[in-house]
MDAnalysis code that builds the backbone (N, CA, C; Angstrom):
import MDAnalysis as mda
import numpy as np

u = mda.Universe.empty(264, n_residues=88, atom_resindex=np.repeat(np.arange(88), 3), trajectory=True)
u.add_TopologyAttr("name", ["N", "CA", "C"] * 88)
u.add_TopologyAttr("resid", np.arange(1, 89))
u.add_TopologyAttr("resname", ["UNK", "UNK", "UNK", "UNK", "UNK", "UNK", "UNK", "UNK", "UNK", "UNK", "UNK", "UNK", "UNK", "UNK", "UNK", "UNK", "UNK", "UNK", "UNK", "UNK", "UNK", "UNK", "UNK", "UNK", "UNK", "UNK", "UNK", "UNK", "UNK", "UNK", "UNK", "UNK", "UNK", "UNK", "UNK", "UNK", "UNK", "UNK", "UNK", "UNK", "UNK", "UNK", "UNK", "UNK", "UNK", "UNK", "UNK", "UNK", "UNK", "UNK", "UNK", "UNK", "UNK", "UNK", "UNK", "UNK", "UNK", "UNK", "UNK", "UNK", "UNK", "UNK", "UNK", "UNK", "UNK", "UNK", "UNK", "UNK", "UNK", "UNK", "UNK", "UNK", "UNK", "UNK", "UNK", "UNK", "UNK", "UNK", "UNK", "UNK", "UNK", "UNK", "UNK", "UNK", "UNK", "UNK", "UNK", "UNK"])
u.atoms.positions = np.array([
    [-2.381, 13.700, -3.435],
    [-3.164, 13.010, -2.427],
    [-2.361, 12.984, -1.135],
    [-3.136, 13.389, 0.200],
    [-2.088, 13.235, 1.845],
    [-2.134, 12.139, 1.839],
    [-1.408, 11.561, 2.797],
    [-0.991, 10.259, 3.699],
    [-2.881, 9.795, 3.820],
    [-3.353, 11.489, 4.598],
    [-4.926, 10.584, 4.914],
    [-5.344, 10.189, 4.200],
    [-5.965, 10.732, 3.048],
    [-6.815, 10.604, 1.987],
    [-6.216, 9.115, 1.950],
    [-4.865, 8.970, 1.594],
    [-4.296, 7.071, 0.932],
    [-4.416, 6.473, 1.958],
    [-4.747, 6.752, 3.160],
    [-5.115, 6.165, 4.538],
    [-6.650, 5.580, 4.406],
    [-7.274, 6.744, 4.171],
    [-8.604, 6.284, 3.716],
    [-9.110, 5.584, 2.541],
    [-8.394, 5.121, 1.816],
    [-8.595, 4.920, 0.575],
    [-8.170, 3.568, 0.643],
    [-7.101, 3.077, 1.370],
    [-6.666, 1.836, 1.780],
    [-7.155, 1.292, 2.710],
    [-8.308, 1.820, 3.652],
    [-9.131, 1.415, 4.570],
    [-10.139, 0.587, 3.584],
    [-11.164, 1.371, 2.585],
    [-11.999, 1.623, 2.053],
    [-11.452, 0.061, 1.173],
    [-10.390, -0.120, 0.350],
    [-9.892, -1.395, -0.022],
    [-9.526, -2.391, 0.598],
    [-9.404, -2.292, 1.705],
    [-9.495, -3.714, 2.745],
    [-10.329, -3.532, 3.371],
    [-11.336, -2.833, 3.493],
    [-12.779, -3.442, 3.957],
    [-12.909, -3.044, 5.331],
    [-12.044, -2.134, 5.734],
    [-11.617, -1.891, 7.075],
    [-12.886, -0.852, 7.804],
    [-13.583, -0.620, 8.301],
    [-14.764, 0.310, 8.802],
    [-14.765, 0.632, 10.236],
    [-13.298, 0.225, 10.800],
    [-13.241, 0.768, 12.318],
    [-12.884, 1.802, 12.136],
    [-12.905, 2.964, 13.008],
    [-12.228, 4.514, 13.212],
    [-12.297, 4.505, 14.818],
    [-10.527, 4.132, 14.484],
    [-10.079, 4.344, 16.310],
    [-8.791, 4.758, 15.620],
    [-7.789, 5.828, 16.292],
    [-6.601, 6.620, 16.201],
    [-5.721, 5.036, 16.091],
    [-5.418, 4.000, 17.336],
    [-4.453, 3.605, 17.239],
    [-5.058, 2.269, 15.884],
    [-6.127, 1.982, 15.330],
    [-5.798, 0.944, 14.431],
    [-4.994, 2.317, 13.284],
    [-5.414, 3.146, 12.719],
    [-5.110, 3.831, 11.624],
    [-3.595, 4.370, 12.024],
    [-3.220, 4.164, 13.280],
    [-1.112, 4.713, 13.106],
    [-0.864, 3.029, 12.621],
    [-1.553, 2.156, 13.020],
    [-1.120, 0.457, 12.735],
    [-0.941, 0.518, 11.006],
    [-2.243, 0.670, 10.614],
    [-2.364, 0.657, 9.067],
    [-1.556, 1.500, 8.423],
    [-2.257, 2.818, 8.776],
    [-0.813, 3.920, 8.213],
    [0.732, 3.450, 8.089],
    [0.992, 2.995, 9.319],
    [2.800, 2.397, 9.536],
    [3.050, 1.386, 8.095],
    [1.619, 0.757, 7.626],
    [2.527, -0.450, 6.615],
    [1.920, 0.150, 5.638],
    [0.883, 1.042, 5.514],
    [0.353, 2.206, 4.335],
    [1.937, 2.195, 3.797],
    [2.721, 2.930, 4.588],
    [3.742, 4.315, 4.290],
    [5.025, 3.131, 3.768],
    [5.117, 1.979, 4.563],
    [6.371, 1.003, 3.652],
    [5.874, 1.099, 2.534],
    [4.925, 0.428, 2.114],
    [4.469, 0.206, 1.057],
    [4.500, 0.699, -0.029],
    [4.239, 2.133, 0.244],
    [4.248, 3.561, -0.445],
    [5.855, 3.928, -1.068],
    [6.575, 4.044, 0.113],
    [7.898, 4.190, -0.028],
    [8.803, 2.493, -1.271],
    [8.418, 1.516, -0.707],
    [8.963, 0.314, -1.465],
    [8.176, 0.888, -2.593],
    [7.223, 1.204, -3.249],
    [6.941, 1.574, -4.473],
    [7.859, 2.888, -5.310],
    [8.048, 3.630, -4.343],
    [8.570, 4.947, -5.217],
    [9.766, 4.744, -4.956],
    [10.488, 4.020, -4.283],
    [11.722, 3.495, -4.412],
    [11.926, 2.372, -5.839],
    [10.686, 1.848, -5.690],
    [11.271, 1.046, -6.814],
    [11.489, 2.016, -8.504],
    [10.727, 3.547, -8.758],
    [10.543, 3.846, -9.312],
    [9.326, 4.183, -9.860],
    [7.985, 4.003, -9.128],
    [7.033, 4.352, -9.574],
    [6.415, 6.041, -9.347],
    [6.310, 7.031, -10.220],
    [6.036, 8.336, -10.064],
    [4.878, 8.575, -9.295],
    [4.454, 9.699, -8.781],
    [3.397, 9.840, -7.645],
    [2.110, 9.738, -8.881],
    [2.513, 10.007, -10.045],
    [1.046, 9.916, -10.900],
    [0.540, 8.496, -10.621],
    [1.056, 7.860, -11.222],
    [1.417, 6.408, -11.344],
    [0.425, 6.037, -9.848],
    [1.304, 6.174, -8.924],
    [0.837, 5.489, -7.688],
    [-0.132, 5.654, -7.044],
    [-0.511, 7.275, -7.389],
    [-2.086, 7.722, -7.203],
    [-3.321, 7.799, -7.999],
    [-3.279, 6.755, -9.005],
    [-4.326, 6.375, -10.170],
    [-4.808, 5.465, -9.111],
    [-5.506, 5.253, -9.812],
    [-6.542, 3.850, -9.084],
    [-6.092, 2.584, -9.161],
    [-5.151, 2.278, -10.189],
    [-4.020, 1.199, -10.596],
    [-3.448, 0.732, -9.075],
    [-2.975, 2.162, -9.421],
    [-1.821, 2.462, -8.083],
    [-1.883, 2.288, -6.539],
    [-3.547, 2.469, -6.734],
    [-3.787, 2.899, -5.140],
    [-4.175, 1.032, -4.722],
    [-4.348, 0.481, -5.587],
    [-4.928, -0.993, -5.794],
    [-4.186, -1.704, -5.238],
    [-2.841, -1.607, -6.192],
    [-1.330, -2.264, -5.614],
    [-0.870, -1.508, -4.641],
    [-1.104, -0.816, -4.058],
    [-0.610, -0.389, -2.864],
    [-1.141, -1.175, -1.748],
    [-2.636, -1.175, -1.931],
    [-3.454, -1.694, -1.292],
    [-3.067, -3.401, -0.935],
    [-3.118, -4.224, -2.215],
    [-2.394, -5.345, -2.294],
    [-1.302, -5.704, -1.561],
    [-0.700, -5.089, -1.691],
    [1.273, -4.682, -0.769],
    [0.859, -4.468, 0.586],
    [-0.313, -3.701, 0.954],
    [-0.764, -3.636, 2.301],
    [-0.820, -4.781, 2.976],
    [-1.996, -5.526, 2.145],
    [-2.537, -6.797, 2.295],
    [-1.465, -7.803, 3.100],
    [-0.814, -7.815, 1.493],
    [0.568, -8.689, 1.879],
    [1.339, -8.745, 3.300],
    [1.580, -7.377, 3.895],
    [2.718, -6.969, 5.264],
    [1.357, -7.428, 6.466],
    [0.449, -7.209, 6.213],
    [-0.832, -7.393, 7.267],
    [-0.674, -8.051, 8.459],
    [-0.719, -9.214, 8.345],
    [-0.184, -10.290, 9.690],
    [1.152, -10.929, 9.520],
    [2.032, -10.494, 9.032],
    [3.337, -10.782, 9.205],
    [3.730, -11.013, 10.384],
    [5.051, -11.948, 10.195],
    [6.028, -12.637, 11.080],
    [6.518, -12.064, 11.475],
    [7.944, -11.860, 12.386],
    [9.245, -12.209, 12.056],
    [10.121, -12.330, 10.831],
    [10.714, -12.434, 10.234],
    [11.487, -12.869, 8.719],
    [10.488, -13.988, 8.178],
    [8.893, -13.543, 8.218],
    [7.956, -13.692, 6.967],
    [7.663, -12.875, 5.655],
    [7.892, -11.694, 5.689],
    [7.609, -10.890, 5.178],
    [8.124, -11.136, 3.541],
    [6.701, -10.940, 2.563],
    [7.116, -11.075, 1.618],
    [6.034, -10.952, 0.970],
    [5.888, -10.276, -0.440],
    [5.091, -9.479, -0.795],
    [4.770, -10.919, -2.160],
    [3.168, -10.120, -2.743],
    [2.865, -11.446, -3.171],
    [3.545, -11.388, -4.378],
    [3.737, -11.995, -5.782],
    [4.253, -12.389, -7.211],
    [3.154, -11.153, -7.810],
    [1.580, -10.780, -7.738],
    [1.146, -10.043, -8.640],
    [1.292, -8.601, -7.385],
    [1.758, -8.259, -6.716],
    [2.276, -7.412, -6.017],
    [3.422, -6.585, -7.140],
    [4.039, -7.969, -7.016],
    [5.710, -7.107, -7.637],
    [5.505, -7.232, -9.137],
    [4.656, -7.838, -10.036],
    [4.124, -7.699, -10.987],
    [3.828, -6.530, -11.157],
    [2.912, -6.042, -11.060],
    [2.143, -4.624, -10.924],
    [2.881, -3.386, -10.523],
    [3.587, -3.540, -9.900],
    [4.401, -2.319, -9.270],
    [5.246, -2.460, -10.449],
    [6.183, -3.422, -11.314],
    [6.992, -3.530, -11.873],
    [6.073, -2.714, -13.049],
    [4.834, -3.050, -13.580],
    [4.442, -2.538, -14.278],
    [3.925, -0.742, -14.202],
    [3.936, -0.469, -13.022],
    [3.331, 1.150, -12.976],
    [5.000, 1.636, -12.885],
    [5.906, 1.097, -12.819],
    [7.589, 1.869, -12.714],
    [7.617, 1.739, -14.140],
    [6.890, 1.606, -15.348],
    [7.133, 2.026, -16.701],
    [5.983, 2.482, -17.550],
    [5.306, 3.073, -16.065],
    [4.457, 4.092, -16.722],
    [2.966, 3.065, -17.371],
])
């Protein structure tokens, strides 16, 4: 799956229905942490591109959305879930 397709796919899960270039580099930018904090933690691209996967990604999106300053912090079934797709 590209960046777009999980671009679109994470639109499509937050409910998002604008199409303007600069909201989607906004979304994309915390798409791609998100993405990365997952396969860093160990989760395989299978894994993260199931529908499971694309869910908690989505979630993790959620989470960074209107962040602070040193708010940032992802929810308990966030890191649940991710903990669970890093063992397959």
């Amino acid at each position: 799956m590209t960046d777009d397709q999980l671009l679109a796919a994470c639109k499509i899960g937050l409910g998002f229905e604008i199409d303007d270039d600069d909201f989607d580099k906004r979304v994309k930018q915390k798409m791609l942490q998100v993405k990365m904090f997952m396969k860093k933690a160990g989760v395989s691209d299978e894994n993260l591109f199931s529908d499971l996967g694309i869910g908690v990604l989505v979630m993790g999106l959620s989470d960074l959305w209107d962040v602070k300053a040193g708010e940032t912090k992802f929810s308990p079934a966030f890191v649940t879930l991710t903990t669970q797709l890093t063992m397959g």
